[in-house]
MARLUMGU-137687 format. One record per residue (C-alpha): x, y, z; residue in three letters. Coordinates in steps of 0.5 Angstrom, whole numbers, plus 2048, in hexadecimal, padded with zeros to 3 digits. Example, Ala and Ser with C-alpha at 12.3 -4.5 7.8 and 13.67 -1.06 7.14 Angstrom:
BEGIN
8197F7810ALA
81B7FE80ESER
END
This chain:
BEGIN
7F984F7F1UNK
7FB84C7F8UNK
7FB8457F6UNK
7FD8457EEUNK
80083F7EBUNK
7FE83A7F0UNK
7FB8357F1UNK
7F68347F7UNK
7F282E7FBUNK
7EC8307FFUNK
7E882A802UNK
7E182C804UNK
7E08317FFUNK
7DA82F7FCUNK
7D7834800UNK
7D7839807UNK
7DE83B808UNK
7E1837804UNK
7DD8397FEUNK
7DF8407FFUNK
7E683E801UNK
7E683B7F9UNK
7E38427F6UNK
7E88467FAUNK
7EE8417F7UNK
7EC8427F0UNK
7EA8497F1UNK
7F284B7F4UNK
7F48467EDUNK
7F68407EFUNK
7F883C7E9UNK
7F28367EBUNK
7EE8357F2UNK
7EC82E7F2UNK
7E582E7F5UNK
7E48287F9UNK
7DE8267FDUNK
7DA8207FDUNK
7D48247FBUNK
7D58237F3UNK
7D08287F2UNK
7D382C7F7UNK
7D982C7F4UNK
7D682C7EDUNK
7D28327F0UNK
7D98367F2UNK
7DD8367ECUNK
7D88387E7UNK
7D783D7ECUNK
7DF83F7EBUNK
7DF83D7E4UNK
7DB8427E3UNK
7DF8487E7UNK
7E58467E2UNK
7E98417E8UNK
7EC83B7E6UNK
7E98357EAUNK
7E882D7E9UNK
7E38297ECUNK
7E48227F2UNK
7DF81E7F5UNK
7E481D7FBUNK
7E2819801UNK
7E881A806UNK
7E881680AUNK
7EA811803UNK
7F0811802UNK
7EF80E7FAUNK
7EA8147F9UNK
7F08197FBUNK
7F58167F7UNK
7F18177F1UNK
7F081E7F2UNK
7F881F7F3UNK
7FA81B7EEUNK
7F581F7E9UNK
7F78257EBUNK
7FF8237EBUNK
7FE8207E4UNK
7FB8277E2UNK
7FF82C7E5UNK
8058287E9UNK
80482B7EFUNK
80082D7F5UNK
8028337F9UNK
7FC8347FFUNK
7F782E802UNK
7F2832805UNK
7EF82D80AUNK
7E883080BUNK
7E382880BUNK
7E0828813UNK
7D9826814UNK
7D682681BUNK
7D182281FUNK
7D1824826UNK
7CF82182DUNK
7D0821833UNK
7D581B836UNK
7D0817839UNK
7CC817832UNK
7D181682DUNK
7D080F82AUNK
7D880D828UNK
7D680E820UNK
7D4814820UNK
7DC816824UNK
7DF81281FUNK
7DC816818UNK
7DE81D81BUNK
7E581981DUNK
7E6816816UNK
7E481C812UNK
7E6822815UNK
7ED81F818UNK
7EF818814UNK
7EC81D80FUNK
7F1822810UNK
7F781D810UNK
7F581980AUNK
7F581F806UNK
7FB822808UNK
7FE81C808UNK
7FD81B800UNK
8008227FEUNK
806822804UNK
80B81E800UNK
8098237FAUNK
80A8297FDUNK
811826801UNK
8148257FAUNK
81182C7F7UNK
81482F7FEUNK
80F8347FFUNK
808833800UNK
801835806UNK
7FE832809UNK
7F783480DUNK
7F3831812UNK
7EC832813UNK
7EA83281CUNK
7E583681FUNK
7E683B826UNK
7E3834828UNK
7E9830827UNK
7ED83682CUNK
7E8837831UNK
7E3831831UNK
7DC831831UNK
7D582D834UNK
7D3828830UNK
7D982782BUNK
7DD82382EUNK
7DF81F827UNK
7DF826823UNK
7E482A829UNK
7E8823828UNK
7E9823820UNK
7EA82B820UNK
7EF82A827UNK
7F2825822UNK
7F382981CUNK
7F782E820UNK
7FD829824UNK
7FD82681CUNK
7FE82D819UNK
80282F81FUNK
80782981DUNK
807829816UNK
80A831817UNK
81082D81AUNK
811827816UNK
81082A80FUNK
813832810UNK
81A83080EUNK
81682F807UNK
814834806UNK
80C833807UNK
80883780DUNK
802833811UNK
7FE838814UNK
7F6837817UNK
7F083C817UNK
7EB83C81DUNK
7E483F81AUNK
7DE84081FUNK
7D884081EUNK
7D6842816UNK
7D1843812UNK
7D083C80EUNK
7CA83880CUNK
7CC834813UNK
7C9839815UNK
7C2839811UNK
7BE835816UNK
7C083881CUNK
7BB83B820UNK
7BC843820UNK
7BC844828UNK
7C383F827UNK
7C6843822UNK
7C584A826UNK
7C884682BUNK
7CE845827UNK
7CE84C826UNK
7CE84E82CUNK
7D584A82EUNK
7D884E828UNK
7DB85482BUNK
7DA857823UNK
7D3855824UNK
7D285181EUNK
7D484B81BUNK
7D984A815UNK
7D984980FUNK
7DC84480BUNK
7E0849806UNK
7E384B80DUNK
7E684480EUNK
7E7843806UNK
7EC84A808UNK
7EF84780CUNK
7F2841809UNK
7F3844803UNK
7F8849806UNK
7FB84280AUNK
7FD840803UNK
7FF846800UNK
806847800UNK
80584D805UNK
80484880AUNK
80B845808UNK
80E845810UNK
808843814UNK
80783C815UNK
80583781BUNK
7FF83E81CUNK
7F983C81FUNK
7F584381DUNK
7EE844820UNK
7E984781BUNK
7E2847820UNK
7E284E821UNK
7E484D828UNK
7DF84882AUNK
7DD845831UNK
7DC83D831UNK
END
């Protein structure tokens, strides 16, 4: 019961890791995870499923790099409940190429979700949580946005990004009571990886010194203990969770 009474937002939880982030929220007791996605289905799908188990969570269509949808979710939930205690921003697509073929939409799109994203989100609970004096804030990277990898210039740009704004918002907000902290996954067994060939993901094996990937209920821990109160002193962290991974 790690997370009883408070209230949580998790974007990109209509599946994958953020799916199973939402699962593990409820299951610690959370008081309601707000399952957000732009995938209806998806985020149908996700709260039925922790509906099921017993949870409490409410359903968003939220695109986030719209500023309109991720007010209404806020103000519903505020209206509701009166608070938000975690943001949890896990939203990211990736749509690699190498430099010399990345056309500029395709560097805009990852920039706009998986940063701007991160920023608009964080930007509607902040006031909230400045004048409740306490609250967490989760930032999704990647091994990629510490290390860098082939092909992912615009992806390793977003993710490098969310760390120097998590890296800030430590500094700027800790004197209120609320924590910023980021988790850098490797690579995990998601439905991304469905149609990638089996050569690639034994390759991908074999730069994990565990020897496997992980799964997104290893990603899902690791947020729910970053906020729990057990986490209450660490802010500006940045927590690799790739099973020491080699880019």
């Amino acid at each position: 019961m790690r997370l009883k009474d408070k209230v949580c937002i998790i974007t990109g939880s209509g599946k994958g890791i953020g799916a199973a982030a939402a699962k593990k929220f409820a299951e610690e007791k959370a008081k309601v995870v707000a399952v957000c996605d732009i995938d209806t289905e998806a985020v149908e799908k996700t709260v039925k499923e922790i509906k099921e188990a017993g949870g409490e969570a409410i359903g968003f269509e939220v695109d986030v790099t719209d500023k309109d949808d991720i007010q209404d979710m806020v103000d519903c939930l505020m209206d509701k409940y009166g608070k938000v205690d975690v943001l949890v921003n896990n939203a990211g697509i990736i749509m690699d190429a190498q430099l010399h073929k990345m056309d500029e939409d395709r560097y805009d799109k990852v920039i706009d979700i998986n940063l701007k994203g991160t920023y608009l989100c964080t930007k509607a609970v902040v006031d909230i949580m400045r004048e409740q004096e306490s609250g967490s804030i989760i930032n999704t990277s990647s091994i990629v946005g510490i290390y860098g990898n082939f092909g992912q210039t615009n992806y390793a740009a977003s993710k490098f990004g969310v760390v120097g704004m998590a890296k800030s918002w430590a500094k700027e907000l800790g004197r209120k009571g609320i924590r910023a902290n980021v988790v850098c996954p490797g690579f995990i067994a998601t439905s991304i990886l469905d149609d990638m060939p089996e050569k690639v993901i034994k390759s991908m094996e074999k730069k994990v010194s565990l020897g496997r990937l992980g799964e997104p209920e290893e990603i899902a821990n690791v947020y729910a203990f970053l906020a729990s109160d057990e986490s209450s002193y660490i802010t500006g962290a940045v927590i690799d969770v790739s099973g020491d991974t080699t880019l």
